[in-house]
Every structure is written in C-alpha cells, then in structure tokens.
C-alpha positions as CSV (number, residue, x, y, z in Angstrom):
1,X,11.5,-3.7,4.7
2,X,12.3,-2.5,1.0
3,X,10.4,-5.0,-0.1
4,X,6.9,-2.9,0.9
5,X,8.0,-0.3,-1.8
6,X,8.3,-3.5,-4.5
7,X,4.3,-4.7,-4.4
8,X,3.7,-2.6,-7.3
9,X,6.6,-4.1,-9.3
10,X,5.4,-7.9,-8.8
11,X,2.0,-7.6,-8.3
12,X,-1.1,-6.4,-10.6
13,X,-3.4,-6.5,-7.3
14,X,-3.5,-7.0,-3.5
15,X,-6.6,-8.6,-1.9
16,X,-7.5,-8.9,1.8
17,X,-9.9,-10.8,2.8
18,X,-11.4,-10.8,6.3
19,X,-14.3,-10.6,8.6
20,X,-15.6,-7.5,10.7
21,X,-16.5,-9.2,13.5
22,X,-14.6,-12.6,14.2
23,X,-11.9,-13.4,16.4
24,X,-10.3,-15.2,13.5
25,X,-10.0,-11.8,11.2
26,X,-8.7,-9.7,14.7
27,X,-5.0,-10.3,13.8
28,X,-5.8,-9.9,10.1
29,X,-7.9,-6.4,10.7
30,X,-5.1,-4.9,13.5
31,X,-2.6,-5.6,10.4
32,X,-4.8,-3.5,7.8
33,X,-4.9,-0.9,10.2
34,X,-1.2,-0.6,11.1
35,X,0.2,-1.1,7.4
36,X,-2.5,0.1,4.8
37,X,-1.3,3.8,4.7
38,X,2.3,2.7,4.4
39,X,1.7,0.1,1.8
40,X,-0.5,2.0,-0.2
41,X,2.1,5.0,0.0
42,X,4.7,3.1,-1.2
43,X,2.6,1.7,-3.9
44,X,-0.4,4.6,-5.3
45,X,-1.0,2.9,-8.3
46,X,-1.3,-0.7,-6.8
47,X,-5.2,-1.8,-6.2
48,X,-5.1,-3.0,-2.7
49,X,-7.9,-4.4,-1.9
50,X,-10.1,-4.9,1.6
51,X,-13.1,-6.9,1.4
52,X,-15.2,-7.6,4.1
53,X,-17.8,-10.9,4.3
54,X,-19.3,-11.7,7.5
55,X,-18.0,-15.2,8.7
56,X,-15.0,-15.6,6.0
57,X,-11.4,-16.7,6.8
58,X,-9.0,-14.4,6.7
59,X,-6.9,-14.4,3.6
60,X,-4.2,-12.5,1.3
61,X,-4.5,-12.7,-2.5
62,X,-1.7,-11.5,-4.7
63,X,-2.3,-11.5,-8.6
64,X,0.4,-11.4,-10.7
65,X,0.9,-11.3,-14.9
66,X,-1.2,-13.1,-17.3
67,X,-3.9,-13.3,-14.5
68,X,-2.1,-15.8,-12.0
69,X,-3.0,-15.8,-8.4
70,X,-1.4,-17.0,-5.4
71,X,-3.6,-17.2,-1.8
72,X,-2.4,-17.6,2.1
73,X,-4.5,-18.3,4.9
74,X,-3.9,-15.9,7.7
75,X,-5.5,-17.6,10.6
76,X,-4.1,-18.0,13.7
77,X,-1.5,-16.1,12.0
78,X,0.8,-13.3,13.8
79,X,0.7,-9.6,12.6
80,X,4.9,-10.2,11.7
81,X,3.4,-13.6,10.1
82,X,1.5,-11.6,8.0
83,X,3.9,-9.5,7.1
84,X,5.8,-12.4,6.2
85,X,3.6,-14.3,4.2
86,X,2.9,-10.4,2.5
87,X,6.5,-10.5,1.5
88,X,6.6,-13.8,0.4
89,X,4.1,-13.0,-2.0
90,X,6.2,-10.4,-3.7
91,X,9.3,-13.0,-3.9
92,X,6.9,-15.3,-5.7
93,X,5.7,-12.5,-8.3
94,X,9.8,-11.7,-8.6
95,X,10.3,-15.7,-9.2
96,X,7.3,-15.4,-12.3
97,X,9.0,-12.5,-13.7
98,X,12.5,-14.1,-13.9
C-alpha cells in the first residue's frame, strides 16, 4: 500500500462525495471512516475532501495539474473496490505526469 503515501505526489485534491443517510453511500462512508486518518497522515498537505449532499451518489474525484479531473462512481462498490479505484486514480495522475 505505498501507494497511499503518493496522493500528494499525483494529485492537487481528493474529493469524496457521498450521502449521510443512504444505503448507497454506506460502503462509501465505512471507507472514510476506516482510511481518512491514514490517508491524510500520509499526505498533510493534500486537500481531501468530504462532502456531504443528501441523496447524491457516491463518488471519488481526483484533480490533477493544469486543473484536470478524473471521477469514479462508487456504488455498489466494495470498501477494497474503493481502495482500488483510489489507487487507480494515483496511477492515472503518475500517467499525466510522465
């Protein structure tokens, strides 16, 4: 899992988005809660992002150099799925760099 300590290296910000309340978000708010501290550890100087909106789909938004953005849906989505698609992410801000 080195690649937690490289958000801050290939990304400018980290978004979550998810609601309070829905049994979509559950997944996506049990993942916050587990890896937040960690993440944010790893990365102090990295915005990371929660925002909560009453009836919205669970997402993760990465932003990269020169303002681009890449987005994944994470319903229906495993808690390791997220963590996937979280690492994926970083790989794709490594790709824009090269």
């Amino acid at each position: 899992m080195a690649w937690r300590g490289k958000l801050s290296h290939n990304l400018k910000e980290l978004r979550v988005l998810l609601c309070q309340s829905s049994p979509s978000s559950a997944t996506t708010r049990t993942f916050v809660e587990k890896n937040y501290k960690d993440l944010k550890s790893l990365n102090p100087k990295l915005p990371i992002l929660i925002r909560e909106c009453r009836g919205i789909e669970p997402q993760l938004w990465a932003r990269y150099d020169m303002g681009v953005e890449r987005g994944v849906r994470l319903e229906g989505l495993t808690e390791p799925q997220i963590s996937k698609a979280l690492e994926e992410l970083v790989k794709v801000g490594e790709s824009l760099k090269a």
